[in-house]
C-alpha positions, 0 to 999 in steps of 0.5 A: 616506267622505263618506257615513260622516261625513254619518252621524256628523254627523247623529248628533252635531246629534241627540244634541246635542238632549236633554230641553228642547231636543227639539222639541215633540209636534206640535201644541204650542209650547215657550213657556217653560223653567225650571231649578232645579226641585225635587221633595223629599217628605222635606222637604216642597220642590215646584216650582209652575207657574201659568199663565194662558190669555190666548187668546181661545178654549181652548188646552191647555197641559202641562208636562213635566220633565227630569232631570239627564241630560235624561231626560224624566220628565213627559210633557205629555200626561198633565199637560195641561189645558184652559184657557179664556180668562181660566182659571188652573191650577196644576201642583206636582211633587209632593203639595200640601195647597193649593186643589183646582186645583192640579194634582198630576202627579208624585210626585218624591221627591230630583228635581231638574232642568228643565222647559217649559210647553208649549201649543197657543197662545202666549197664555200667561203663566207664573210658576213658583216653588219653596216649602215645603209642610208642611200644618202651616204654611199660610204656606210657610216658604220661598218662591223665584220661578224664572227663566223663559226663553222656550223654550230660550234665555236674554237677558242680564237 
């Protein structure tokens, strides 16, 4: 009987860990978690993560998306970049008609949920903002800075 509920408990902490809150591939750190991400082509609505390598030497740095069931969509690995020190990059969940640096790794059509910049050293800092992306405007027509949080846990502000 002991045995039995030592089973179900370990299932119940497992299942408790979904999507943001799953422990990082080997080798990376969580840094930092972002909620309200966006994806809509049909309105032209993206999500932007910019990030800028503080680090003395190269560090990678991804980002990987969950939906709202905590599913993972992205995977950091294929997101990933190299950063040198000083280097920036900029990722957008979906198509961008900005500068070539911006790296395109999703196309989301009606997405909406989290996602964590992941790196290989914590010299990072991160911005991450949601804005319009219609080429016929260069100045985006809406523009909204997300809360950042370090890993998965959020202060009070």
């Amino acid at each position: 009987m002991r045995r039995l509920l030592a089973v179900c408990a370990l299932l119940v902490s497992n299942s408790a860990l979904a999507g943001i809150a799953d422990p990082p591939p080997v080798g990376t750190i969580h840094l930092y978690s972002m909620l309200g991400v966006a994806g809509f082509t049909s309105s032209k609505i993206q999500t932007y993560f910019a990030c800028t390598a503080t680090s003395p030497s190269a560090q990678l740095v991804g980002v990987q998306f969950y939906d709202e069931n905590g599913n993972e969509v992205g995977n950091a690995t294929t997101t990933q970049r190299t950063l040198g020190p000083g280097q920036t990059a900029i990722w957008s969940t979906g198509p961008s008609d900005g500068p070539s640096y911006v790296t395109q790794f999703l196309n989301l059509q009606n997405f909406g949920g989290t996602a964590r910049i992941l790196s290989t050293s914590s010299n990072l800092i991160c911005s991450a903002f949601v804005a319009s992306t219609d080429p016929s405007h260069p100045i985006p027509a809406y523009m909204q800075e997300l809360l950042i949080v370090s890993k998965a846990k959020q202060k009070g502000q």
